[in-house]
C-alpha positions as CSV (number, residue, x, y, z in Angstrom):
1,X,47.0,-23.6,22.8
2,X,48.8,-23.5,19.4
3,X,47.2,-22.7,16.4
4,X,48.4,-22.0,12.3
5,X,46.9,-18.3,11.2
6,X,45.6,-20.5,8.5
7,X,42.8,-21.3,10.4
8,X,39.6,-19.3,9.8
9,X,38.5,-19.4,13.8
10,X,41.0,-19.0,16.9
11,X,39.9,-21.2,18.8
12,X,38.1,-24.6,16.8
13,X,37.4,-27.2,19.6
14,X,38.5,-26.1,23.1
15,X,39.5,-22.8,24.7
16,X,41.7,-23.2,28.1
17,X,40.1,-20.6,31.4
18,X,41.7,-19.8,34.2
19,X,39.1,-18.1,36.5
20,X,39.4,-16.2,39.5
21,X,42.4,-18.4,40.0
22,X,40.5,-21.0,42.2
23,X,41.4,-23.8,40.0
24,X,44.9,-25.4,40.3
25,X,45.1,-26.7,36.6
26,X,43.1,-25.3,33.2
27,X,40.1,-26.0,32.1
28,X,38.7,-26.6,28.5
29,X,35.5,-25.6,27.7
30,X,34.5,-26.9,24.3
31,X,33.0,-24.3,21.6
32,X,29.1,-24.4,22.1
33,X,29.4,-25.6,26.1
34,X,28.5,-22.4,28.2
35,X,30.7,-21.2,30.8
36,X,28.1,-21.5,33.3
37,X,27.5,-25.4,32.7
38,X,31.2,-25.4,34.8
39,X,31.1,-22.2,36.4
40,X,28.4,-19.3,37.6
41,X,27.9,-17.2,34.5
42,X,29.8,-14.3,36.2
43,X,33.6,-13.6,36.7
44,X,36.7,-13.4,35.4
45,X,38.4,-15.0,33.5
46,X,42.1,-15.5,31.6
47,X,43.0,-17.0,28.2
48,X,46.3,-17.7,26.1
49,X,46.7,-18.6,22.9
50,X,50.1,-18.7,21.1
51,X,50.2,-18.4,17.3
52,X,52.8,-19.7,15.2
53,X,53.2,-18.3,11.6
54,X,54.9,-20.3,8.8
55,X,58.5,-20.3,7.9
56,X,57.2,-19.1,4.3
57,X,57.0,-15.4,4.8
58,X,54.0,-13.5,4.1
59,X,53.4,-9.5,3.0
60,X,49.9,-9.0,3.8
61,X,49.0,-9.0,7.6
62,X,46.5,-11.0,9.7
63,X,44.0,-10.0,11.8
64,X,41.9,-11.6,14.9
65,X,38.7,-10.5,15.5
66,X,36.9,-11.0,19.1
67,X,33.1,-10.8,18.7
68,X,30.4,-9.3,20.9
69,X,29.7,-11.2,24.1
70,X,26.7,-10.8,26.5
71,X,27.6,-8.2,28.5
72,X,31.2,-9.1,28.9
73,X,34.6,-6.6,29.5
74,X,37.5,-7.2,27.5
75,X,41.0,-6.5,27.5
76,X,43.5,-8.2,25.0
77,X,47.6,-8.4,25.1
78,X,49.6,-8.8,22.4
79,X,53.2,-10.2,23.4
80,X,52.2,-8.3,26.5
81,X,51.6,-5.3,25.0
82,X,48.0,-3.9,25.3
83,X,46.4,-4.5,21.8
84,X,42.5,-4.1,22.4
85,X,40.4,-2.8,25.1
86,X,36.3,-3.5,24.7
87,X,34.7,-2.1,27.9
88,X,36.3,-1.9,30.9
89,X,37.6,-4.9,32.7
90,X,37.3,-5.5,36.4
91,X,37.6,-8.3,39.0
92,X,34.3,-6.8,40.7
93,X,30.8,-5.8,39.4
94,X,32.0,-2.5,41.0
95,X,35.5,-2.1,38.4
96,X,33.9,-3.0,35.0
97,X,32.4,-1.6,32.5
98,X,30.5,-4.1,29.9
99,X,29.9,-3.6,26.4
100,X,28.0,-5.2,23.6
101,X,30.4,-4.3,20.7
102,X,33.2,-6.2,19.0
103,X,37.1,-5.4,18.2
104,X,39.5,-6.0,15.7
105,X,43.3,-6.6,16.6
106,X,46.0,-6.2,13.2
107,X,49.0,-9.1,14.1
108,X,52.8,-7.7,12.9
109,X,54.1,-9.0,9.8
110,X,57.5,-11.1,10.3
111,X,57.3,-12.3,13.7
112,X,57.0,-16.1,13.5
113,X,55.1,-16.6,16.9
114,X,52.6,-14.4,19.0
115,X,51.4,-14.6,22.0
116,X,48.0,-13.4,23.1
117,X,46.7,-13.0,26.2
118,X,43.0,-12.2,26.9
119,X,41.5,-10.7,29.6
120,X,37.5,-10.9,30.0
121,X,35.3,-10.2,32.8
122,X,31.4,-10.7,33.3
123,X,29.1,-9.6,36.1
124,X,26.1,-8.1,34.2
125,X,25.2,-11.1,32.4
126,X,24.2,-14.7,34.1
127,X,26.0,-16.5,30.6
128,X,29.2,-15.0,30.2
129,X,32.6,-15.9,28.4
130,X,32.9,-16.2,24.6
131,X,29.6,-16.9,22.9
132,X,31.3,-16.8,19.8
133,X,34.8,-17.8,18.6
134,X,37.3,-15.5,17.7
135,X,38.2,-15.4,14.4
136,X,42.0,-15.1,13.0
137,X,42.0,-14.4,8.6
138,X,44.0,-11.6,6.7
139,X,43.1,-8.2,8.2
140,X,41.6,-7.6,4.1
141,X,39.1,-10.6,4.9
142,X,38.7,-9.7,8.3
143,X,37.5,-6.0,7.7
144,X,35.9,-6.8,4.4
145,X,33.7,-9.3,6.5
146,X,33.3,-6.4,9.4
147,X,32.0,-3.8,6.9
148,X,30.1,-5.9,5.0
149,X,27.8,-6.9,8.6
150,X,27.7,-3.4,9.6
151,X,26.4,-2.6,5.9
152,X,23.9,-5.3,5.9
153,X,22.4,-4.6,9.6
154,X,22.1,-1.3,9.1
155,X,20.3,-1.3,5.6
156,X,18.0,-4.2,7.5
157,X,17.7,-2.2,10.7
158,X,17.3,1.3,8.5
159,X,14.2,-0.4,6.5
160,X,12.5,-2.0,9.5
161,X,12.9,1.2,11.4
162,X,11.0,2.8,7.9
163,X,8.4,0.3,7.7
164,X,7.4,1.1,11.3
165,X,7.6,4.8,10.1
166,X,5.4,3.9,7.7
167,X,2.7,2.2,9.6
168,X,2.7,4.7,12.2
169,X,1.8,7.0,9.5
170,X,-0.4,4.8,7.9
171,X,-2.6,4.4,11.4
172,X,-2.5,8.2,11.9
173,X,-5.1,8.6,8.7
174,X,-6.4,5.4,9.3
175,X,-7.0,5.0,13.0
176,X,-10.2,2.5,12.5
177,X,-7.7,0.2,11.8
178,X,-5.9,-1.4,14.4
179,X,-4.3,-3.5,12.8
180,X,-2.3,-1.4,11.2
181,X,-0.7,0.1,14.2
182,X,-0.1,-3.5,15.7
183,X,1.9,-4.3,12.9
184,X,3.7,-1.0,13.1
185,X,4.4,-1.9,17.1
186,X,5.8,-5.4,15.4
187,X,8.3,-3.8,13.0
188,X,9.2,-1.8,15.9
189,X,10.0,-3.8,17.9
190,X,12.4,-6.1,15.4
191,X,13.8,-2.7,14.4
192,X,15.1,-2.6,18.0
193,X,16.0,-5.7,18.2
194,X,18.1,-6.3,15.6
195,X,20.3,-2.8,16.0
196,X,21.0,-4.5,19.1
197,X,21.7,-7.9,17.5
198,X,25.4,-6.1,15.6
199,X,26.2,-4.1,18.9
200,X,28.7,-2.4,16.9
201,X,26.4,-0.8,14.9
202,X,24.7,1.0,18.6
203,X,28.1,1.7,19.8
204,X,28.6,3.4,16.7
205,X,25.6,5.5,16.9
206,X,25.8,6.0,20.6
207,X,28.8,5.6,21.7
208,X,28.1,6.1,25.3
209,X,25.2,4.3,25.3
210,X,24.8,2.9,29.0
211,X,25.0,-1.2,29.1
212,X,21.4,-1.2,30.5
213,X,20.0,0.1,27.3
214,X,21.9,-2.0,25.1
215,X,20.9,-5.1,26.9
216,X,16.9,-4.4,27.7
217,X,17.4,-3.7,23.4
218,X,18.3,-7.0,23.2
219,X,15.5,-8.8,24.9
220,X,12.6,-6.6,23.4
221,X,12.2,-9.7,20.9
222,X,9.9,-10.8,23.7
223,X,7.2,-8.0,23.3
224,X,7.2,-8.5,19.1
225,X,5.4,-11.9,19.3
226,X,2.2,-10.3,20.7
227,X,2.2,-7.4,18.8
228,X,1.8,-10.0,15.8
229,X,-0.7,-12.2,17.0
230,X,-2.6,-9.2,17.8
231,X,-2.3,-7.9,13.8
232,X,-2.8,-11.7,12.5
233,X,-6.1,-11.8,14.8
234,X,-7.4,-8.8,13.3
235,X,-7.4,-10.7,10.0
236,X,-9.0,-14.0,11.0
237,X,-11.1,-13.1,14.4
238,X,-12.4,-16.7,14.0
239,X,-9.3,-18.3,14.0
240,X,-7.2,-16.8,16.8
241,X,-8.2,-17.1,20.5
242,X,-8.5,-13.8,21.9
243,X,-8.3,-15.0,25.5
244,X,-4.9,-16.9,24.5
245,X,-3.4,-13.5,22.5
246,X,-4.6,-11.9,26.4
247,X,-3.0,-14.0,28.0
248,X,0.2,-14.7,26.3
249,X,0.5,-10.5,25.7
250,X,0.4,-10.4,29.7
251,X,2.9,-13.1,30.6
252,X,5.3,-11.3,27.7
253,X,5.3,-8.0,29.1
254,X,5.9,-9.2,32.3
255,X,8.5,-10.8,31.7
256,X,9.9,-8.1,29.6
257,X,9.2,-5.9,32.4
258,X,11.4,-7.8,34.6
259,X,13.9,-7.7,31.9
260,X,13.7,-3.4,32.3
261,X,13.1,-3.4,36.6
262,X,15.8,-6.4,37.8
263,X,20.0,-5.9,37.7
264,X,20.9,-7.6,34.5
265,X,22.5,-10.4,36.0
266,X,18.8,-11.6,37.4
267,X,17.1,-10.5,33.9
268,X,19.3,-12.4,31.5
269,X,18.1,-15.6,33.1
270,X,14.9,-15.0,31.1
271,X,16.2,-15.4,28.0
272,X,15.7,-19.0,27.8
273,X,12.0,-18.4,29.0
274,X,11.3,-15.9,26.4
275,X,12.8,-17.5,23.7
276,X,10.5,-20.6,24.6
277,X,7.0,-18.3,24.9
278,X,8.4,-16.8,21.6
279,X,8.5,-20.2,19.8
280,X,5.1,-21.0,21.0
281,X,3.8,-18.3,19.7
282,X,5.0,-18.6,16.2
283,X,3.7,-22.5,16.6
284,X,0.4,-20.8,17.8
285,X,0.5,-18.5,14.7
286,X,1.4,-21.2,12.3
287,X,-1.6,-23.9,13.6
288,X,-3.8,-21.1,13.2
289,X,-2.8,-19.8,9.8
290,X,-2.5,-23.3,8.8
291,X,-6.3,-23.8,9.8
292,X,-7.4,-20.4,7.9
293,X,-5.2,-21.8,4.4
294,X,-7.4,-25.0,4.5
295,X,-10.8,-22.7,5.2
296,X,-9.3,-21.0,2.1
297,X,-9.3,-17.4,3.8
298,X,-8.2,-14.6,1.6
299,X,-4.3,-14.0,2.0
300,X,-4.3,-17.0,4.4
301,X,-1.8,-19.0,2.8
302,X,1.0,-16.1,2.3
303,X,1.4,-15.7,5.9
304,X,1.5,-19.2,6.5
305,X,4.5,-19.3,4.4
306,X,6.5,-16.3,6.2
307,X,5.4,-17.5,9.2
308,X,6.9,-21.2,8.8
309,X,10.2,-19.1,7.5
310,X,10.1,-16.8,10.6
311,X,9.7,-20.4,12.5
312,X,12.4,-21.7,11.2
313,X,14.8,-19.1,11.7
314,X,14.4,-18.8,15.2
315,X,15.0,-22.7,15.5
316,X,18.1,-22.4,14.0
317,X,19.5,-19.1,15.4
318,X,18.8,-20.1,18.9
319,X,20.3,-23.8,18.1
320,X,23.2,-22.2,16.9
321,X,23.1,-19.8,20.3
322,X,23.6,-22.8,22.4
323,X,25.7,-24.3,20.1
324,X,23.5,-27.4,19.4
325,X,25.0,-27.3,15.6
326,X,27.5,-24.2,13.9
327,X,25.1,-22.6,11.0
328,X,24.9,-18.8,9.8
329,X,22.4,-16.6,12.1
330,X,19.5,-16.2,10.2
331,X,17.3,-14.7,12.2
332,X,17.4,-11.0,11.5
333,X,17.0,-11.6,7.9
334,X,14.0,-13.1,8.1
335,X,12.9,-9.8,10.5
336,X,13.5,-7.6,6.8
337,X,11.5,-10.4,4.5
338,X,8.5,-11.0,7.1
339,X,8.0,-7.5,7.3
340,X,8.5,-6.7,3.6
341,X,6.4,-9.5,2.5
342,X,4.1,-9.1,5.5
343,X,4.1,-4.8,3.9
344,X,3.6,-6.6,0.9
345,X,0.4,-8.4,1.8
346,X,-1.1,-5.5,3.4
347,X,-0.8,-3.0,0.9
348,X,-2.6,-5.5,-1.2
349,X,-5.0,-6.4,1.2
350,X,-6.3,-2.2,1.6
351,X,-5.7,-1.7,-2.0
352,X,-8.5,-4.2,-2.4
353,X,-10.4,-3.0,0.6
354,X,-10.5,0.2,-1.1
355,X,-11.3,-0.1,-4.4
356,X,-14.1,-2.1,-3.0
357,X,-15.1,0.9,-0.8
358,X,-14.8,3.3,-3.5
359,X,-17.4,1.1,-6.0
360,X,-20.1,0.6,-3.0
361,X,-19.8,4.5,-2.6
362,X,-20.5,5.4,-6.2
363,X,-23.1,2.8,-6.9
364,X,-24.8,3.0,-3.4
365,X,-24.8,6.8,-2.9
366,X,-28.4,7.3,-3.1
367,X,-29.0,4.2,-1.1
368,X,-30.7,5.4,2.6
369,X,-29.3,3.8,6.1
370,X,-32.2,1.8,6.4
371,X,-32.5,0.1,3.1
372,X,-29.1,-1.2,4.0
373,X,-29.6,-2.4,7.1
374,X,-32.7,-4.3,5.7
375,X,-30.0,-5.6,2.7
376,X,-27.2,-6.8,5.0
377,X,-30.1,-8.6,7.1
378,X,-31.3,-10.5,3.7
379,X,-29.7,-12.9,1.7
380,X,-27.3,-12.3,-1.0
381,X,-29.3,-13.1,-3.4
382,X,-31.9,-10.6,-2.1
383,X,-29.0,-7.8,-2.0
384,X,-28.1,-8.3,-5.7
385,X,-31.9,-8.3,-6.4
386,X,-32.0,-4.9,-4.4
387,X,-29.0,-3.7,-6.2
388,X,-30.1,-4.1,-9.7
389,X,-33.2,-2.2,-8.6
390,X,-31.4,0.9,-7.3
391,X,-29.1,0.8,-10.4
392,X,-32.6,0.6,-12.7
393,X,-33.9,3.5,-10.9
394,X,-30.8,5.3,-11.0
395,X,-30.8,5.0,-15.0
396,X,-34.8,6.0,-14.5
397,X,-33.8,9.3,-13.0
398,X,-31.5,10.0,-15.4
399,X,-33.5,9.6,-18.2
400,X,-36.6,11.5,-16.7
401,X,-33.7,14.8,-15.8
402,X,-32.3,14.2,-19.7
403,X,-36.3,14.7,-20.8
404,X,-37.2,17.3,-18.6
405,X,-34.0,19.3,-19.7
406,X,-34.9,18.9,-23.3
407,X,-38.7,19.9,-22.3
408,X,-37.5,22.8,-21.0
409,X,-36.0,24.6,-24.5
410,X,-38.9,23.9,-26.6
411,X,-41.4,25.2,-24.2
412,X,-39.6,28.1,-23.6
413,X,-39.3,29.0,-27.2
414,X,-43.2,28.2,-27.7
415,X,-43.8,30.9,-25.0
416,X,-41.9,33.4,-26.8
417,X,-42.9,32.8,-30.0
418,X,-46.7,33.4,-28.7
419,X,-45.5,36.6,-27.3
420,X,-44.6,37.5,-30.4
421,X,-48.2,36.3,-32.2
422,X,-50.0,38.3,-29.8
423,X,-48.4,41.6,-30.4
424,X,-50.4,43.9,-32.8
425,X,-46.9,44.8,-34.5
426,X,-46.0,41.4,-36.0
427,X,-46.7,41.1,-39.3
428,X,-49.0,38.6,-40.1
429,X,-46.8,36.7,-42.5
430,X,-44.1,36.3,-39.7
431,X,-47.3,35.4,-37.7
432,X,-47.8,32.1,-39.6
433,X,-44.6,31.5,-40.0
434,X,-44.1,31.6,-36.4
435,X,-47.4,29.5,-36.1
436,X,-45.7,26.7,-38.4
437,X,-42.2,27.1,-36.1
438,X,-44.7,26.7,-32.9
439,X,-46.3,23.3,-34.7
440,X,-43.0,21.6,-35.2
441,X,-41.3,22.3,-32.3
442,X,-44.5,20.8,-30.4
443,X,-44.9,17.9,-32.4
444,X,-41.2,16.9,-31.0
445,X,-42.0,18.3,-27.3
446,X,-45.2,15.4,-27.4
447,X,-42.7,12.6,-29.0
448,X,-40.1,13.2,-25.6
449,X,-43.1,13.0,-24.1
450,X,-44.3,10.1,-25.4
451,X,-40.9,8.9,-24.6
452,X,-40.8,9.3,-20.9
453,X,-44.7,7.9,-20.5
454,X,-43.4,4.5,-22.5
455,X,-42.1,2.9,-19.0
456,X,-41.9,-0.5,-20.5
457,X,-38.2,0.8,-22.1
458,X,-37.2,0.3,-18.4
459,X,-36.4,-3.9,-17.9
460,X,-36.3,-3.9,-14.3
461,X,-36.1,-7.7,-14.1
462,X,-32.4,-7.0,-15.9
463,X,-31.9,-3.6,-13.9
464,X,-31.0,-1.4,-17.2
465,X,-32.7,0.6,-20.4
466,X,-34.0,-1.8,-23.1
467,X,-32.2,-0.1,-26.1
468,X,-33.3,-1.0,-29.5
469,X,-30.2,-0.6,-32.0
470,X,-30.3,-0.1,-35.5
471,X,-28.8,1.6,-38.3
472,X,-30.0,5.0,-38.1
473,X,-29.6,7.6,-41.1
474,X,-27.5,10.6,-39.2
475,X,-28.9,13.5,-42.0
476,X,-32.5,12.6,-41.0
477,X,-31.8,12.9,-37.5
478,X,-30.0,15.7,-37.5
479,X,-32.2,17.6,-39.8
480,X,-35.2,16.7,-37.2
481,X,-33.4,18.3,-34.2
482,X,-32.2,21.1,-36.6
483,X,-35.6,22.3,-36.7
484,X,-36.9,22.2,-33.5
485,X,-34.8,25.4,-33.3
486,X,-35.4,27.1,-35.8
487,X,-36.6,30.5,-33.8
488,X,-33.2,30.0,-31.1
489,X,-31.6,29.6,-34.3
490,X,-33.2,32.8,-35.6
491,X,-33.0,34.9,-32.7
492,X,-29.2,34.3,-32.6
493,X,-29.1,34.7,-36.1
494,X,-26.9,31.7,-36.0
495,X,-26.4,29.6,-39.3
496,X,-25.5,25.8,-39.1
497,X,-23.7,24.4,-41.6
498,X,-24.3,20.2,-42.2
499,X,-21.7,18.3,-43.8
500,X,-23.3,14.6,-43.9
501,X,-24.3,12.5,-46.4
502,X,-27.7,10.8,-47.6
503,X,-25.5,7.4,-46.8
504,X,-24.2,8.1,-43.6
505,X,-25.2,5.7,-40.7
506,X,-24.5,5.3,-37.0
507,X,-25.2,2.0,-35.3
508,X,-27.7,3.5,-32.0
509,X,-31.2,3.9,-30.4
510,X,-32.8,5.9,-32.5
511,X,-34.6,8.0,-29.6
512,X,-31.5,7.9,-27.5
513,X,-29.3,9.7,-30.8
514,X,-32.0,12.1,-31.1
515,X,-31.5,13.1,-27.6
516,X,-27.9,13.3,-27.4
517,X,-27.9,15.4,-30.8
518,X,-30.6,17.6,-29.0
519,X,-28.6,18.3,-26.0
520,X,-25.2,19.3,-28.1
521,X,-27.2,21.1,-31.1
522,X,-28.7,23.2,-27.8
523,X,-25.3,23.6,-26.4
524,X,-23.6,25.0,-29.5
525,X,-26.8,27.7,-29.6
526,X,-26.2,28.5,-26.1
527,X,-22.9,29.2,-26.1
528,X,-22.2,30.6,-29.7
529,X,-22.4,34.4,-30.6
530,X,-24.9,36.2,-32.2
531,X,-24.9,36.2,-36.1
532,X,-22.0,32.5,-35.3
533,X,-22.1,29.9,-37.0
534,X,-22.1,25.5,-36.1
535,X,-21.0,22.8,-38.1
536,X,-22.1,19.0,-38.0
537,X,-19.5,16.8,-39.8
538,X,-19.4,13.1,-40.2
539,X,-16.5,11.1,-40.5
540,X,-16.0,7.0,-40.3
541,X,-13.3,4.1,-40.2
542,X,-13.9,0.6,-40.4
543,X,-15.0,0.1,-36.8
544,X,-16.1,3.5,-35.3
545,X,-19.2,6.2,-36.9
546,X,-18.4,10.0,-35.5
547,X,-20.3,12.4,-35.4
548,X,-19.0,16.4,-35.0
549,X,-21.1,19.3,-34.1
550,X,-18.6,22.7,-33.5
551,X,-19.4,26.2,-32.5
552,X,-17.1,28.9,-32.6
553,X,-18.3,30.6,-29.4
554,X,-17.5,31.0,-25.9
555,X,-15.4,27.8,-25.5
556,X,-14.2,25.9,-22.0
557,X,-11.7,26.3,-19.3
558,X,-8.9,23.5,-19.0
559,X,-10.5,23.4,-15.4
560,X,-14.2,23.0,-16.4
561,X,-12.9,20.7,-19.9
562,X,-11.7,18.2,-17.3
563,X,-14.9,17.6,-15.5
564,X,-17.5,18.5,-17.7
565,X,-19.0,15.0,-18.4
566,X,-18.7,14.3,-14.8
567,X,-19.1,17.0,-12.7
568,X,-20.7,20.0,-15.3
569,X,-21.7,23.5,-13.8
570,X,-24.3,25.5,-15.4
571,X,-22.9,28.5,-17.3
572,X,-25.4,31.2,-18.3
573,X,-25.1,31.4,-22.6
574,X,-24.2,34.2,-24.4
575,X,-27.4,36.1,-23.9
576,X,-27.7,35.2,-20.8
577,X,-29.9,31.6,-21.0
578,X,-30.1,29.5,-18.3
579,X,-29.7,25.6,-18.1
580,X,-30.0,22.7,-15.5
581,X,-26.1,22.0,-16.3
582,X,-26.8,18.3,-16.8
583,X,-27.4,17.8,-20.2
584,X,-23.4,16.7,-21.2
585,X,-23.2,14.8,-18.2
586,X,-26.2,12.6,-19.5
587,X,-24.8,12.9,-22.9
588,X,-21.8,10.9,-21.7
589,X,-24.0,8.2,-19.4
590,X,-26.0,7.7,-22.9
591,X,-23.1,7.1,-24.8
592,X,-21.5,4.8,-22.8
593,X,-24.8,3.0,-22.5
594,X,-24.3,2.3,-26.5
595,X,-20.9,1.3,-25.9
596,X,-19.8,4.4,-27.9
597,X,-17.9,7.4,-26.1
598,X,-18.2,11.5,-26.2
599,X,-14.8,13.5,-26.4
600,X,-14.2,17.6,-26.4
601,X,-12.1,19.5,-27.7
602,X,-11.9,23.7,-26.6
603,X,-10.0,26.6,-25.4
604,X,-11.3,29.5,-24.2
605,X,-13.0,32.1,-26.7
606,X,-12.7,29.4,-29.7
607,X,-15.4,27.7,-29.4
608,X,-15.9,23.3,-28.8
609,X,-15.6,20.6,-31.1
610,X,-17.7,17.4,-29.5
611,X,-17.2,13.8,-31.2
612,X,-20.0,11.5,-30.7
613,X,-18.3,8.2,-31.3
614,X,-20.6,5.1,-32.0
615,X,-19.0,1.6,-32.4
616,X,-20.2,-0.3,-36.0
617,X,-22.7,-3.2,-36.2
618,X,-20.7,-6.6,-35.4
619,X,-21.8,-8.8,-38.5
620,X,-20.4,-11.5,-37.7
């Protein structure tokens, strides 16, 4: 044959064999027609080609590059002078050595013709020969074309080898979900598949890696398709047959097992078989996932799409494979975006799962196994009716702890202040003084308790507090709590200092305000030094009313400052009082049940600053 380097392929429409020099006159064997349609797929074999250069001379050099065969040995001459050698070539199974990998041969500049004589041998593989043209270019375009395919297949095989990594890992923490480590087996599986796609990129790894290897590599393609239909019917049980995913598993790693136990010869006659089972299964997948899209099934229609993609590419890489119709190879790019996309899909998918997890756990703590076994059995309705009730009783409790913490001060203070009446030593001035203290700070002990025996605040038809909102005046309000601790206040010798005006309004519950100012008026006591001192301030903008109340005392731990509204421990004061330790975690559940919000501000041994911010009336 004669060609002009100005072609991009060696050999465009026929390619001459002379094998095992039984036949008296050449053969031609058309690009796409395997050798074993005229021949048995094993041999050897000779070709010649002769390449004549232009008269116009040329400074840069050409190149021919012979691509990966089957299992195939290779040996090329260059004007009879050995240019390439790719495995060892042999006349007998016995003599050869077969590779997977490609080669690259640099033509001289100046001559005006070349001959080239190849040399190839197969005995491993039942379809030898040339599966794919050699291709003649400048060596630049040659090489740049060489590097760019080993750069691309082993960034695709690098991240599929990760995303199995990944999975793997995944499943480890997660082993409930199998799924996960099915999907992990399926980018395993393509990982290994496609380093074996590029051979040169295993030779370059391994460089001794034994043909066997190499070849079972390239066949493991049969054991990813059940892998996935295992992970697709752990998403839609109802839509994939179980006893079909058995069956079609079985009959794949059978036939992969053949693929690992019988001389490679007898196993590379199952490729045509396991391509077919492989294209069934994506047809399976994609009826199936088709069914689940029109059902509307969450994520449904996603893997439809890859999955008619990954469909696809496998038509048209193993049309071009038999040379039905010349196209680019396809195939192990869709591997990388199936299993990105597919990554993709299930990131989102336990992203959801858990955030869903993590809301049932914080508004179902308190909810017993058998109240949800009787839930899941109801309807929904009946669940959401149940629901609402827990979350009513829930605010219940937390308003009875908020009461019976504020309970606890006053009556503490009345027991100590009766010490004192009873002691001969008193003076009886301080006596009725202390009699007067004892009347106030009862009169607001009965009106919390009047407050927790008015149930009917609780709607448990809407499953939260009835709150009755007004404009309340913040001096009257704080003035009332003020003096409910007047004898703490005196015992610590504390002074508190009010900055508010007569105007100054916040938007709340009336009760609810008085109990949150209660709580922080008592925390500030607790924690401030004797003969200290706490300020209440009032500031406001055109949409927000805050309130400060500061003590210079003790102060909080960045640790404890970060979790004090949600996780508060109860710290012994500065004389040693004692508290439940839930009174600013309430604080903040009140506020936030006003739509307002509760900051701090504190360091160590200079004291806290806490903002009660209420949002303004909406007039509009």
């Amino acid at each position: 044959m004669i060609i002009s380097p100005t072609s991009t392929h060696l050999v465009s429409s026929v390619q001459p064999i002379q094998k095992n020099n039984s036949e008296s006159k050449p053969v031609f064997l058309k690009i796409g027609k395997r050798w074993k349609e005229i021949h048995s797929g094993t041999g050897f074999a000779t070709y010649q080609v002769k390449i004549l250069f232009p008269d116009t001379p040329t400074e840069e050099p050409f190149a021919v590059r012979f691509l990966q065969t089957g299992g195939a040995a290779m040996e090329v001459f260059m004007d009879g002078n050995p240019s390439l050698s790719l495995g060892k070539v042999g006349k007998t199974k016995e003599e050869m050595i077969p590779t997977r990998s490609s080669g690259i041969i640099v033509l001289p500049i100046g001559q005006k013709k070349i001959n080239l004589t190849v040399h190839i041998s197969n005995y491993y593989h039942d379809d030898g020969s040339f599966w794919y043209p050699p291709k003649l270019g400048k060596y630049r375009d040659i090489q740049n074309e060489y590097i760019k395919e080993i750069t691309l297949d082993s960034l695709l095989t690098g991240a599929l080898f990760f995303m199995a990594f990944y999975h793997f890992l995944l499943f480890f923490f997660r082993r409930n979900r199998s799924l996960i480590l099915f999907f992990g087996l399926f980018s395993l599986t393509t990982a290994l598949h496609s380093i074996s796609l590029n051979g040169d990129i295993l030779y370059h790894l391994i460089p001794n890696v034994p043909y066997r290897i190499a070849f079972s590599l390239s066949l493991i393609f049969y054991l990813a398709m059940p892998f996935y239909l295992s992970f697709l019917a752990q998403l839609y049980p109802n839509q994939f047959s179980k006893k079909f995913i058995q069956i079609f598993s079985i009959v794949s790693f059978l036939l992969y097992l053949a693929v690992v136990l019988l001389p490679t010869e007898l196993g590379s006659q199952t490729t045509l078989f396991g391509i077919f089972i492989t294209i069934l299964g994506l047809l399976y997948s994609v009826v199936s996932l088709t069914i689940s899209a029109f059902k509307k099934q969450e994520l449904a229609l996603s893997l439809l799409i890859i999955q008619v993609f990954l469909l696809f590419s496998a038509f048209n890489d193993t049309l071009n494979l038999y040379g039905i119709f010349q196209h680019t190879l396809i195939l192990k790019y869709s591997y990388l975006s199936t299993v990105l996309f597919q990554s993709l899909i299930l990131a989102s998918f336990f992203t959801k799962t858990f955030i869903k997890n993590e809301t049932l756990k914080n508004e179902l703590t308190k909810l017993n196994e058998s109240l949800e076994q009787a839930v899941v059995a109801r309807t929904e309705e009946y669940r959401e009716a149940k629901h609402i009730a827990e979350e009513a009783n829930q605010w219940k409790d937390k308003f009875i702890s908020l009461v019976a913490h504020d309970l606890r001060s006053p009556l503490s203070t009345v027991y100590s202040a009766l010490t004192l009446t009873y002691d001969e030593d008193t003076p009886k001035e301080e006596k009725d003084h202390i009699s007067k203290q004892i009347f106030v700070i009862l009169e607001n002990a009965m009106s919390t308790v009047e407050h927790l025996l008015n149930l009917n605040r609780f709607q448990l038809d809407k499953g939260q507090i009835h709150l009755d909102l007004t404009e309340n005046n913040v001096l009257e309000s704080v003035h009332q709590v003020v003096e409910s601790f007047a004898l703490e206040l005196q015992k610590k010798s504390i002074q508190i200092e009010i900055t508010v005006s007569d105007s100054a309004q916040v938007y709340a519950d009336k009760t609810i305000l008085n109990e949150i100012i209660r709580n922080l008026i008592a925390n500030a006591i607790k924690f401030s030094h004797p003969n200290g001192k706490i300020d209440v301030r009032f500031s406001e903008t055109v949409s927000i009313s805050t309130i400060f109340i500061q003590d210079y005392g003790t102060g909080i731990s960045t640790e404890q400052k970060s979790r004090i509204f949600t996780d508060p421990m109860s710290s012994p004061g500065t004389l040693g009082e004692k508290g439940f330790g839930i009174g600013l975690k309430l604080c903040f559940e009140l506020m936030r049940l006003q739509n307002g919000n509760i900051k701090v501000e504190s360091e160590l041994t200079q004291g806290s600053l806490f903002l009660l911010e209420f949002p303004k009336r909406n007039r509009t």
